[in-house]
Short mmCIF file of the C-alpha atoms (twelve columns), coordinates in Angstrom:
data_MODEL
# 
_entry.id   MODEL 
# 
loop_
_atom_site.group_PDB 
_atom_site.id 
_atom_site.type_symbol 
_atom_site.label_atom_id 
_atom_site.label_alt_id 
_atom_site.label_comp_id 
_atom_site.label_asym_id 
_atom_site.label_seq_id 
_atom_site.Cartn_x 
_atom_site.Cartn_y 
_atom_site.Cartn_z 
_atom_site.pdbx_PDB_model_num 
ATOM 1   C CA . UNK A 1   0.000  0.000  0.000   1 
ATOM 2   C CA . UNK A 2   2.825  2.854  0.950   1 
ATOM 3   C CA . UNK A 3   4.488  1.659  -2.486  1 
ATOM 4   C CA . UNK A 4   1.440  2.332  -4.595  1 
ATOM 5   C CA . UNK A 5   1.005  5.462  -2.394  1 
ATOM 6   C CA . UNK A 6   5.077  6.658  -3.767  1 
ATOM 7   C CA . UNK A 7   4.325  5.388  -7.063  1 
ATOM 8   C CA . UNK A 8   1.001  7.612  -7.638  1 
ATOM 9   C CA . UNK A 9   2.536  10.228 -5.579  1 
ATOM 10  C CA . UNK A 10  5.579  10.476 -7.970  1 
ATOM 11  C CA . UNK A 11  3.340  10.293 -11.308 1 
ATOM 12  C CA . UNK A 12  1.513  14.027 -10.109 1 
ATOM 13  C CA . UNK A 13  5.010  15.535 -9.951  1 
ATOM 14  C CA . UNK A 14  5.729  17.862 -13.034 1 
ATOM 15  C CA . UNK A 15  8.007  16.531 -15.679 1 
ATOM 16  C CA . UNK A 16  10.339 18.568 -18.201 1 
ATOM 17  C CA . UNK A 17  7.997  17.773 -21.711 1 
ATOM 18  C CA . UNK A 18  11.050 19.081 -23.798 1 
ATOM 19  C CA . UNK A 19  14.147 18.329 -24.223 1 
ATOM 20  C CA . UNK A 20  16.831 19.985 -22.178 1 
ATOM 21  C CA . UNK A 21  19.918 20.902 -24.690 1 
ATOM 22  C CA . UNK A 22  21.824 23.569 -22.082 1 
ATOM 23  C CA . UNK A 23  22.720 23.187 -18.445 1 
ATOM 24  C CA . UNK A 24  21.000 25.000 -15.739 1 
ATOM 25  C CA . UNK A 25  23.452 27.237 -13.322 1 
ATOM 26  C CA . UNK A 26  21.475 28.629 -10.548 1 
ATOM 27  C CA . UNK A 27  22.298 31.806 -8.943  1 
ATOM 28  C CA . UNK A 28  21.281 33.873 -6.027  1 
ATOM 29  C CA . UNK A 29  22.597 35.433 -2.617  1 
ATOM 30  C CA . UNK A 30  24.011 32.820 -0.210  1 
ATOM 31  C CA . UNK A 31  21.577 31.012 1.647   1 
ATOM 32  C CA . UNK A 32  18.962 30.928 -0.933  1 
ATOM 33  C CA . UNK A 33  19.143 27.476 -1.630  1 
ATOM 34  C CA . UNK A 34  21.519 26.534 -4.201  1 
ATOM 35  C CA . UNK A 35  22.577 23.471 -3.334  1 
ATOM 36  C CA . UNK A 36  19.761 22.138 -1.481  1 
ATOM 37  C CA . UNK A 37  17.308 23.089 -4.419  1 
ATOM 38  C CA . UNK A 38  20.238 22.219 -6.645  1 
ATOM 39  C CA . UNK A 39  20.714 18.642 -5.847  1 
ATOM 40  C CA . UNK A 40  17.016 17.811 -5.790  1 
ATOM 41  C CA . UNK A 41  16.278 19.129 -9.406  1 
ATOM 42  C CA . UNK A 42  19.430 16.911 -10.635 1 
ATOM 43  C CA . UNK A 43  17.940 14.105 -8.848  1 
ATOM 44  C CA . UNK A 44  14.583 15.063 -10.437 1 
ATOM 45  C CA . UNK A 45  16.341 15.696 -14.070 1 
ATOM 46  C CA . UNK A 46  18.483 12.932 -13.535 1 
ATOM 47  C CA . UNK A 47  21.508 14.893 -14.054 1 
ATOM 48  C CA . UNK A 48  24.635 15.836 -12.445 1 
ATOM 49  C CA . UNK A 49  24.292 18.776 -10.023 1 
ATOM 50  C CA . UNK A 50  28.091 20.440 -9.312  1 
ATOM 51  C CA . UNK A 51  28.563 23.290 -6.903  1 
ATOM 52  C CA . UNK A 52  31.366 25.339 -8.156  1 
ATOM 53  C CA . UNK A 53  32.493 26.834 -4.748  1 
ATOM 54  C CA . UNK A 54  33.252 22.960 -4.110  1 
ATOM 55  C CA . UNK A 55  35.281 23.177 -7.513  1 
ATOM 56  C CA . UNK A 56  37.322 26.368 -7.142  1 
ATOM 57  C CA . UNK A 57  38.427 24.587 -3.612  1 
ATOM 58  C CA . UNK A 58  39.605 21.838 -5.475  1 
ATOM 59  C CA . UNK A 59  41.559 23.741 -8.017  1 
ATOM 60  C CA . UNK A 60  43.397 25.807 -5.563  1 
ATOM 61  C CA . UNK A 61  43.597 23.900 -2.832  1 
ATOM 62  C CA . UNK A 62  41.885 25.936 -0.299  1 
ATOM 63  C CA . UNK A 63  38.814 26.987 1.098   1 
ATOM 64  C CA . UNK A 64  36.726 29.704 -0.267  1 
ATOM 65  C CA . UNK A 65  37.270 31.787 2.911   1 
ATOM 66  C CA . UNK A 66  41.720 31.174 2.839   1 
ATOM 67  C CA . UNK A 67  40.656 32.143 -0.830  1 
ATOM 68  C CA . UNK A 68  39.206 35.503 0.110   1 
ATOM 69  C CA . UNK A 69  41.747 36.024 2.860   1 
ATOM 70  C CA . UNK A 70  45.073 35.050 1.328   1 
ATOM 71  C CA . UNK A 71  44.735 36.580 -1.824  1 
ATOM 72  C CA . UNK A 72  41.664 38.799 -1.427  1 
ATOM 73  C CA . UNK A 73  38.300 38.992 -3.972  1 
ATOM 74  C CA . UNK A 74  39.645 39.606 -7.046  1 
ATOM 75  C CA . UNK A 75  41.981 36.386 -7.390  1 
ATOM 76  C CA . UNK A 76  38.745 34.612 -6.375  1 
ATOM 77  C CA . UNK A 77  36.842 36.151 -8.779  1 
ATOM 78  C CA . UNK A 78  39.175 35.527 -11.567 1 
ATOM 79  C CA . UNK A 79  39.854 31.824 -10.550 1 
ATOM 80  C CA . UNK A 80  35.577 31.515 -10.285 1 
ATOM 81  C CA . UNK A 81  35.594 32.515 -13.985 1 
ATOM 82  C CA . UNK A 82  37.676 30.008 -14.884 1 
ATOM 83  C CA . UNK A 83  36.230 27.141 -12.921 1 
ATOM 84  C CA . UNK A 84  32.861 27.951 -14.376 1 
ATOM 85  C CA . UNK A 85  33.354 28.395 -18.324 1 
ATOM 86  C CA . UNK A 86  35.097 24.817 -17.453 1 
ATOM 87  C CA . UNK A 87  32.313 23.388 -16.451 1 
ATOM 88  C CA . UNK A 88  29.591 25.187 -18.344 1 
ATOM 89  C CA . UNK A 89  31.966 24.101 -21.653 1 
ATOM 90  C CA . UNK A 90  31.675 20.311 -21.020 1 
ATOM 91  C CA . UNK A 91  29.980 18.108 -23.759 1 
ATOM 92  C CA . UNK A 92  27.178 16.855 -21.100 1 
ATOM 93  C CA . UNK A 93  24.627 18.861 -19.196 1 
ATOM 94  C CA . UNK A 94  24.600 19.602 -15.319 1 
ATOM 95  C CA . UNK A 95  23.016 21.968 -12.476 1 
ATOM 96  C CA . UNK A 96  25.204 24.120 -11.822 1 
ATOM 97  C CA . UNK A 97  25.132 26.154 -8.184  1 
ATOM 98  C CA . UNK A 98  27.225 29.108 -8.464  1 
ATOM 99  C CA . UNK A 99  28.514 31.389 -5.618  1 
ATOM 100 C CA . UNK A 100 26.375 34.273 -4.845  1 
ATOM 101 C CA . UNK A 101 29.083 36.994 -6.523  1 
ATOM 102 C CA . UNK A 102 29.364 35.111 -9.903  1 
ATOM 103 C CA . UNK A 103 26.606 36.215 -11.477 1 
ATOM 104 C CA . UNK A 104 27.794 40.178 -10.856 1 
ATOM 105 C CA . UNK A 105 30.762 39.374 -12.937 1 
ATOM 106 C CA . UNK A 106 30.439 40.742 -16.632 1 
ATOM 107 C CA . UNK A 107 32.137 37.959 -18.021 1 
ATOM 108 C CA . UNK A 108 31.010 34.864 -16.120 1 
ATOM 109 C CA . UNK A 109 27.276 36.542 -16.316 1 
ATOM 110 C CA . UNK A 110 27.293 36.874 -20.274 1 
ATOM 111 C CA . UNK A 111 28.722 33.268 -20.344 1 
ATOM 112 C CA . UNK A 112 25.928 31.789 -17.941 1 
ATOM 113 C CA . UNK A 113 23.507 33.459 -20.211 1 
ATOM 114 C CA . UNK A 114 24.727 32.359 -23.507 1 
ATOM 115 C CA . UNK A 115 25.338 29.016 -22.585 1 
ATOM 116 C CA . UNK A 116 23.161 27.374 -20.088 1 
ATOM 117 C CA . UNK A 117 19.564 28.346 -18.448 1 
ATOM 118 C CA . UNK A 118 20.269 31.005 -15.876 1 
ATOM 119 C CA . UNK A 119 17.569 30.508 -12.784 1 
ATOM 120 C CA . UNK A 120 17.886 32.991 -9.583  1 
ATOM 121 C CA . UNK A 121 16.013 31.450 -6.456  1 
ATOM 122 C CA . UNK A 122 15.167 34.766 -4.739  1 
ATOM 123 C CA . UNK A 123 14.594 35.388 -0.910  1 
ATOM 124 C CA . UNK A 124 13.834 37.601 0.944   1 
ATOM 125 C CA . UNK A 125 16.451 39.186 3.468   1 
ATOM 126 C CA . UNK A 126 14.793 38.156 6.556   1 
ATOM 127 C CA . UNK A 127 15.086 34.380 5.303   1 
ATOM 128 C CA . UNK A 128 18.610 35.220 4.204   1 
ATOM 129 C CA . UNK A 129 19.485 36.330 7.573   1 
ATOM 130 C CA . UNK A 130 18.262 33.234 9.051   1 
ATOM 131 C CA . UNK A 131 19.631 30.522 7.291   1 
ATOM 132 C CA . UNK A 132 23.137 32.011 6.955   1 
ATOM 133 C CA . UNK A 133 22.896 32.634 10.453  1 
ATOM 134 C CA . UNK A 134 23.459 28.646 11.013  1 
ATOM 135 C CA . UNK A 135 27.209 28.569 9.393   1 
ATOM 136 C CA . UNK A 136 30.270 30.953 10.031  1 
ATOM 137 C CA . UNK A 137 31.141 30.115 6.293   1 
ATOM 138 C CA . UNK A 138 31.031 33.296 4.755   1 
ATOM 139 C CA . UNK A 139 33.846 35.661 4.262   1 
ATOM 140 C CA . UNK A 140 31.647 38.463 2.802   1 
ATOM 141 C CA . UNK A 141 29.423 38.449 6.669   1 
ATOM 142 C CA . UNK A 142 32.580 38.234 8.541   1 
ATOM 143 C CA . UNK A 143 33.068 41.750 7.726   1 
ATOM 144 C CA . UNK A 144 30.158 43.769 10.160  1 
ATOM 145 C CA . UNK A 145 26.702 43.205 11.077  1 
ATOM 146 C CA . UNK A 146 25.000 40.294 8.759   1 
ATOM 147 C CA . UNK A 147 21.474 42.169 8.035   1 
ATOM 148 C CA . UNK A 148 23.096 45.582 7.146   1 
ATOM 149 C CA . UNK A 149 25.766 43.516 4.462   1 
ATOM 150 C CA . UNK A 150 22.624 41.104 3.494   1 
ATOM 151 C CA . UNK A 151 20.480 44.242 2.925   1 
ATOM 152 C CA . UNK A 152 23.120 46.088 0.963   1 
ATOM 153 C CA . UNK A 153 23.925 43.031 -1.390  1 
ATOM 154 C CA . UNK A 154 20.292 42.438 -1.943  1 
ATOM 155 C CA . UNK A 155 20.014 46.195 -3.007  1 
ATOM 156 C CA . UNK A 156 23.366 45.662 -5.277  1 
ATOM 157 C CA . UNK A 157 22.405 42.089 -7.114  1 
ATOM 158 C CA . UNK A 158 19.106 41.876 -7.428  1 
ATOM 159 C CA . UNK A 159 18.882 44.254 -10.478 1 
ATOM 160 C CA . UNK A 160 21.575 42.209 -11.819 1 
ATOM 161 C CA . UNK A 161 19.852 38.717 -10.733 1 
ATOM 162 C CA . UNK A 162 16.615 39.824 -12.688 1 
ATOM 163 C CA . UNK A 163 18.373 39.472 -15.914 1 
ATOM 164 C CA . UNK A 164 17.953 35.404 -15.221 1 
ATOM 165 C CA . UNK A 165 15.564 33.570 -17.296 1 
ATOM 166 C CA . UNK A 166 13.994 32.144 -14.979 1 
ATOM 167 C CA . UNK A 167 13.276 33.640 -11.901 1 
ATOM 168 C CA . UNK A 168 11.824 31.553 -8.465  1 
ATOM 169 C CA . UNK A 169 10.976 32.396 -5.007  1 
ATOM 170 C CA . UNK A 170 12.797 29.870 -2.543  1 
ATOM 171 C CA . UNK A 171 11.267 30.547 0.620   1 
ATOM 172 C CA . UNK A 172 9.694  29.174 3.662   1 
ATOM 173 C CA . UNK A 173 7.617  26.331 1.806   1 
ATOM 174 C CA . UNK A 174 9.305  22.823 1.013   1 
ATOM 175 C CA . UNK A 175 12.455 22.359 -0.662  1 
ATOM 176 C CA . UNK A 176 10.140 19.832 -3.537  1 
ATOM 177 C CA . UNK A 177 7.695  22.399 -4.039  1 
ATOM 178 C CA . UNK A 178 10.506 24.780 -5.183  1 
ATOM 179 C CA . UNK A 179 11.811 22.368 -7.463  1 
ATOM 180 C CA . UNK A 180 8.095  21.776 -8.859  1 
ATOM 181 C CA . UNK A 181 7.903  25.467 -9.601  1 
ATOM 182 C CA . UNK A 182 11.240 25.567 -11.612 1 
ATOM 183 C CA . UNK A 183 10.330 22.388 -13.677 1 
ATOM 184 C CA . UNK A 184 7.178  24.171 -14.185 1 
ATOM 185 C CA . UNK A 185 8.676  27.305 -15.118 1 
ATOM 186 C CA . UNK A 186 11.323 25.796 -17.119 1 
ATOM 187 C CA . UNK A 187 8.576  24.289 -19.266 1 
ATOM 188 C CA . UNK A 188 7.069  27.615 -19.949 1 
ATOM 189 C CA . UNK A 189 10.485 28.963 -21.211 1 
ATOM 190 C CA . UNK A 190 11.270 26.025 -23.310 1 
ATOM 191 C CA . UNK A 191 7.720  25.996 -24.782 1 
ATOM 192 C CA . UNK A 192 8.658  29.708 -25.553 1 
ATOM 193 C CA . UNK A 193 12.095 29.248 -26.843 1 
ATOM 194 C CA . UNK A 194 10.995 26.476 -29.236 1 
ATOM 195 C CA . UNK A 195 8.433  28.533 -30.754 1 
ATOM 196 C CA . UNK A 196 10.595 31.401 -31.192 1 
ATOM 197 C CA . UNK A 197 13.127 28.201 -32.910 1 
ATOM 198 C CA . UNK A 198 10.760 27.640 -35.407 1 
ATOM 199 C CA . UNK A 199 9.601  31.219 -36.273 1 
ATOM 200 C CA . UNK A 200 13.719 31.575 -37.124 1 
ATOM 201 C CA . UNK A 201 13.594 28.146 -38.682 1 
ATOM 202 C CA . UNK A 202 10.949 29.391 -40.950 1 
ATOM 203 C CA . UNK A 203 12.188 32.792 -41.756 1 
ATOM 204 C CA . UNK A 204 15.363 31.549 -43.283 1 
ATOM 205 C CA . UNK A 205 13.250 28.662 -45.077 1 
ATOM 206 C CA . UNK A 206 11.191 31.479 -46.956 1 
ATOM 207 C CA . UNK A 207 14.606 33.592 -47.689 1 
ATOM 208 C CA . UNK A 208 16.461 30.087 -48.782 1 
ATOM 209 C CA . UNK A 209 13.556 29.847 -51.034 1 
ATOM 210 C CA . UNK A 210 13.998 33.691 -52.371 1 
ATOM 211 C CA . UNK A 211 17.443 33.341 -52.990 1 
ATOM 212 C CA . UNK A 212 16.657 30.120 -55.156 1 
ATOM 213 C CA . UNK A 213 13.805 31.954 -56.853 1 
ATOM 214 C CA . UNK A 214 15.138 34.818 -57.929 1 
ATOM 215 C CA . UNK A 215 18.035 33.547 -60.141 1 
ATOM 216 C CA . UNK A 216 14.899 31.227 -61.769 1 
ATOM 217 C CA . UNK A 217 12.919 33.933 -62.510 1 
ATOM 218 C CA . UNK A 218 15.835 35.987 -64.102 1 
ATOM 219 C CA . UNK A 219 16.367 32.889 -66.249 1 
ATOM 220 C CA . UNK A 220 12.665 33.009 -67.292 1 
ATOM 221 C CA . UNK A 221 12.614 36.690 -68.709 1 
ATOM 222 C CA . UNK A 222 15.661 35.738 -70.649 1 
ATOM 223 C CA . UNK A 223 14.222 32.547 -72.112 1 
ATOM 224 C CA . UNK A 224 10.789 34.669 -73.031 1 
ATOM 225 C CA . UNK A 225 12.911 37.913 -74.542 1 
# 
């Protein structure tokens, strides 16, 4: 009985009904849910989710706080590019949680954008405050009061965030009913980005067929003259 229970249970959860041909990199301030949110849709998309904080460690051999205090933002920032055209650049598809700064780089932004499906899970700072409250893993809060430097980066990035794709609220509810919404969401934007396929597809059909036309017709006045 609980089987049949999962089994019907699991059917009324929303599937992707297109195919998926970028990766997803989610972005958003820390604490909104990245990786939590992050490994459930991979589970739910059966792909690979990848957090790239966890990657730039790996690269330089340190944590992402010696990172910010050895050698200060901007090395961080420049090793973060690197780390994620990497792994936005492989041949297979992944969810990709970024750091909550990677976005606000010019570079790594246009690249997000160009190659996979940008998603921002937005919170509000209250929430923020909360659950980054629970680990002293931050360099950026180690700096003054936590609502004052959550407040100010919410008032800094969030203009940039909006230029997303997709864009989700991650709040109080269940971490499942999130990733509902962004399957649900990332339907509508697929449904929209294939129709907007085909209307190119079928604009450079009818000029193919112009430029085949008109050396035709030119040949027909000549045979009439």
């Amino acid at each position: 009985m609980n089987n049949l229970k999962r089994k019907r249970k699991k059917s009324l959860l929303p599937r992707l009904r297109y195919p998926l041909r970028k990766s997803i990199s989610l972005v958003g301030l820390m604490g909104c849910g990245k990786t939590t949110i992050g490994v459930r849709l991979a589970r739910r998309l059966h792909l690979e989710f990848i957090d790239s904080d966890h990657e730039i460690e790996a690269a330089a051999g340190h944590t992402v706080t010696e990172i910010f205090e050895k050698f200060g933002e901007d090395d961080f920032r420049k090793g973060e590019r690197r780390v994620i055209n990497r792994l936005i650049s492989q041949d297979k598809n992944i969810i990709l949680g970024t750091g909550g700064g990677a976005f606000m780089d010019q570079k790594t932004r246009g690249r997000l954008k160009k190659q996979t499906i940008v998603i921002w899970l937005r919170v509000d700072v209250d929430l923020l405050v909360e659950r980054t409250s629970k680990r002293d893993t931050r360099p950026l809060l180690r700096k003054g009061n936590p609502r004052k430097i959550l407040q100010k980066l919410t008032e800094e990035r969030y203009p940039i965030y909006e230029e997303a794709h997709i864009i989700v609220e991650s709040g109080q509810g269940p971490h499942d009913a999130v990733v509902n919404d962004i399957i649900w969401k990332l339907n509508k934007y697929l449904a929209t980005e294939k129709k907007k396929y085909q209307r190119r597809l079928a604009r450079k059909r009818a000029r193919e067929k112009n430029n085949d036309e008109g050396p035709k017709k030119q040949n027909d006045t000549k045979d009439n003259s």
